[in-house]
C-alpha positions in Angstrom: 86.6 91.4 -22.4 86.3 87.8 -24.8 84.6 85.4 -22.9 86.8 82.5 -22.0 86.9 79.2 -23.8 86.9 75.5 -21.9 90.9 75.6 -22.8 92.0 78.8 -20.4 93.3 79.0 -17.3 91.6 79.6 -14.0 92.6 83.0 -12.4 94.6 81.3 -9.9 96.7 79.6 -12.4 95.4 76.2 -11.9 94.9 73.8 -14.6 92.1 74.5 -17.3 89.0 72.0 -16.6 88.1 70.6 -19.5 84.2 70.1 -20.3 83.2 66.6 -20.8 79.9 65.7 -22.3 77.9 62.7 -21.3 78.1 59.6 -22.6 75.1 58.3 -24.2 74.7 55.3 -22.1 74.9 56.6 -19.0 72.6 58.8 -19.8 70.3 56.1 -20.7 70.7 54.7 -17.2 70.3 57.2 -15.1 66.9 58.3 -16.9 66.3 55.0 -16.2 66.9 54.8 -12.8 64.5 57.8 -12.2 61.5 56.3 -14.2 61.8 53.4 -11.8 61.8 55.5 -8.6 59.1 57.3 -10.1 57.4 54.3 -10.9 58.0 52.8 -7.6 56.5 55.8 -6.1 53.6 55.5 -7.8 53.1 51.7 -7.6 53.6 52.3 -3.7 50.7 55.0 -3.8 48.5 52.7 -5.7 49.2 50.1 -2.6 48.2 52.6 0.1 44.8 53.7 -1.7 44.1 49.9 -2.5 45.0 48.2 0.8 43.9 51.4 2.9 42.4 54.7 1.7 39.7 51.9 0.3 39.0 50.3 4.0 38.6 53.9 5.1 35.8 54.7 2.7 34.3 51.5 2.5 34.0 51.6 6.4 32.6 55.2 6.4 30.0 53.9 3.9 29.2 50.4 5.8 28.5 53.1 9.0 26.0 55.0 7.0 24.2 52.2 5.6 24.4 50.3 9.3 23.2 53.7 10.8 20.5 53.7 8.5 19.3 50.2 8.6 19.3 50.1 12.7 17.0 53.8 12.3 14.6 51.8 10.2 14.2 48.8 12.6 13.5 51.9 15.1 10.7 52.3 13.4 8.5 49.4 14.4 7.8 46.3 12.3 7.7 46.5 8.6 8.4 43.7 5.7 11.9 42.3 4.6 13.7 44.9 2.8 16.1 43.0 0.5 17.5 46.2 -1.2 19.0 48.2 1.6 20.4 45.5 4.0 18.6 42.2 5.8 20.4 42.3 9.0 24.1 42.3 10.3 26.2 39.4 10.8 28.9 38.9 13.7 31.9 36.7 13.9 33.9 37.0 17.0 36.7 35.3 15.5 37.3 37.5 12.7 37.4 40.4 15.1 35.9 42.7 12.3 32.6 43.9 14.7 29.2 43.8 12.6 28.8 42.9 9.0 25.9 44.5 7.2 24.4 42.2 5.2 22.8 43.2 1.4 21.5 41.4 -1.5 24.1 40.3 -4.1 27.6 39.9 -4.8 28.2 42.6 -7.5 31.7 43.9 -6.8 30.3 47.5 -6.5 28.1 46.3 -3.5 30.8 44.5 -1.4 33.0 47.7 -2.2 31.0 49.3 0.1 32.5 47.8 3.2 29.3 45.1 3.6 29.3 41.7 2.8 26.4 40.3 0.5 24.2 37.3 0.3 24.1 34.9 -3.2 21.7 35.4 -5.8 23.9 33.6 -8.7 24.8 31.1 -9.7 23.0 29.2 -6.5 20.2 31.6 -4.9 20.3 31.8 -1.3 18.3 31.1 1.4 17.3 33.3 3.6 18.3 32.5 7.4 14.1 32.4 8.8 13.6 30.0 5.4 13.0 26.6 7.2 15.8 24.8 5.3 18.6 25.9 3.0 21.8 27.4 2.8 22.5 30.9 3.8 25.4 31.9 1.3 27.5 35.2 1.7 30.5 36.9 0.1 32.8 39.4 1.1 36.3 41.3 0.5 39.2 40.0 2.1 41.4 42.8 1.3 40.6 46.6 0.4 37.0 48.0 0.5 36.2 47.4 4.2 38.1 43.7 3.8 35.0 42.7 6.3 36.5 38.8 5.7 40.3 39.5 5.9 40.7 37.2 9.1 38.2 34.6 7.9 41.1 32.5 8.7 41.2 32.5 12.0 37.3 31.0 12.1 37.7 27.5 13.3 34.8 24.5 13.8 33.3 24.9 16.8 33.4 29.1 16.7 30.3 30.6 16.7 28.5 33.0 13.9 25.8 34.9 14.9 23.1 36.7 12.2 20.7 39.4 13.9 17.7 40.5 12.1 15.6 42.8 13.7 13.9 40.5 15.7 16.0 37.3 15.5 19.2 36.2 16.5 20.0 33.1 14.1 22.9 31.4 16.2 25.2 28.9 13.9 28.2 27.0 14.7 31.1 26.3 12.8 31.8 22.3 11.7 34.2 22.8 8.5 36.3 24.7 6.5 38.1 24.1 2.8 41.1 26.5 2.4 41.1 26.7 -1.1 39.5 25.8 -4.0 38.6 27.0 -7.3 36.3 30.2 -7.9 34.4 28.3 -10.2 33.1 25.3 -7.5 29.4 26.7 -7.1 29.2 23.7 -4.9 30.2 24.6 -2.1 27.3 27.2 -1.7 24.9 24.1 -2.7 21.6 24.2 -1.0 23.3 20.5 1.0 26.5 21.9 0.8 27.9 18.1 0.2 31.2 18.9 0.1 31.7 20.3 3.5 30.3 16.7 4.6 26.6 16.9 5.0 24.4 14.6 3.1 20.4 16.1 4.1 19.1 19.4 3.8 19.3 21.4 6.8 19.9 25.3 8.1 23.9 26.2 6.8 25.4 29.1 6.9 28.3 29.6 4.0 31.2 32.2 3.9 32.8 32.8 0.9 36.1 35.1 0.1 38.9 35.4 -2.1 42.7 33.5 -1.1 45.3 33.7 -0.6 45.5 37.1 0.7 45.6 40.1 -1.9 45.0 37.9 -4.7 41.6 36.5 -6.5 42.7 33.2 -8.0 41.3 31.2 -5.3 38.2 31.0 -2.8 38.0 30.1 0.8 35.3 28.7 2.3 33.8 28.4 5.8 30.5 26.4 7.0 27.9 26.7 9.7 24.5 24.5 10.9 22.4 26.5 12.7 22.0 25.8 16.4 19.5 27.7 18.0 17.4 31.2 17.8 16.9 33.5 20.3 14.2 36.2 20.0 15.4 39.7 20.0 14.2 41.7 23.2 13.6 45.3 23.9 17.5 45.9 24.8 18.4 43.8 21.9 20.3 41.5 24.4 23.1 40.1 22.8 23.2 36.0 22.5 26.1 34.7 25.2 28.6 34.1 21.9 28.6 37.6 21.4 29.3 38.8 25.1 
């Protein structure tokens, strides 16, 4: 039997349908329609690994190198190890538990969920250095975002920094919003700008604003109030309870 053309009849008599072939501009339009659902989809993946699968990484990681820091200070006394982490700071009003505290600000350490202390363009100080300005960085967003709810830190809120044998209590008495990524001042020995005029012992936090961007820094400052030795229970300081 000949095959039938587009022009016969159906078998129950009804008219012949005729074939109609697709106009080149709506083809156009629907291929682009799916290359922008497809490119939504990926764009949304991108989002979740940035703004989450990194926190879950940099957090495992942060736990390791916390773990591993804490099983050292088990260990007895020893000297000031710079390389795999100085101590752990603790903001209450961030909410974000403890901080493990490294040397540097390279993106690839701060990845690591931890939040890092200054060596350039203004060298820190250290917080048992009898005057200075103890200067730290970390992510806001993605890779642990340790500072995401820096915020919330108000003057008068306490920061605490444990070593392993000192608490270094500091309480908040300014904060700048913004301002450019390219003020080194405001991790100046006598950070000036935040309204002190003579050396002293600061404490300077440092992220990225607004929120999910990098064009601007946000800045919060601490003067160190008291130190409290640590004791055999590691007895948390009163701000911390």
């Amino acid at each position: 039997m000949a095959a039938r053309t587009e022009h016969e009849e159906r078998v129950d008599g009804s008219p012949p349908v005729r074939r109609r072939s697709r106009h080149p501009v709506a083809a156009a339009v629907s291929l682009f329609g799916e290359l922008l659902i497809t490119g939504g989809l990926v764009l949304g993946l991108f989002v979740v690994y940035s703004l989450w699968w990194t926190n879950v990484l940099a957090d495992r990681e942060a736990d390791k190198q916390g773990n591993s820091v804490r099983d050292r200070w088990a260990g007895g006394p020893g000297a000031l190890d710079t390389r795999n982490g100085i101590g752990f700071l603790h903001v209450p009003a961030m909410e974000n538990g403890e901080v493990l505290v490294k040397k540097g600000t390279d993106p690839k350490t701060l990845n690591n969920g931890i939040a890092g202390y200054y060596t350039d363009p203004v060298e820190s100080a250290l917080p048992s250095d009898e005057q200075g300005n103890f200067t730290l960085a970390a992510h806001r967003d993605g890779h642990g975002a340790k500072f995401h709810n820096i915020d919330k830190v108000k003057t008068g809120d306490a920061v605490v920094f444990e070593t392993k044998d000192t608490w270094y209590v500091y309480k908040v008495y300014a904060e700048l919003p913004e301002t450019s990524k390219f003020n080194v001042d405001v991790i100046a020995p006598v950070p000036e700008e935040s309204g002190v005029k003579k050396p002293g012992r600061y404490i300077t936090l440092t992220t990225c604003t607004p929120v999910y961007t990098s064009k601007y820094r946000y800045i919060v400052w601490g003067e160190l109030v008291r130190t409290e030795k640590v004791d055999r229970d590691r007895t948390k300081p009163v701000e911390l309870r």
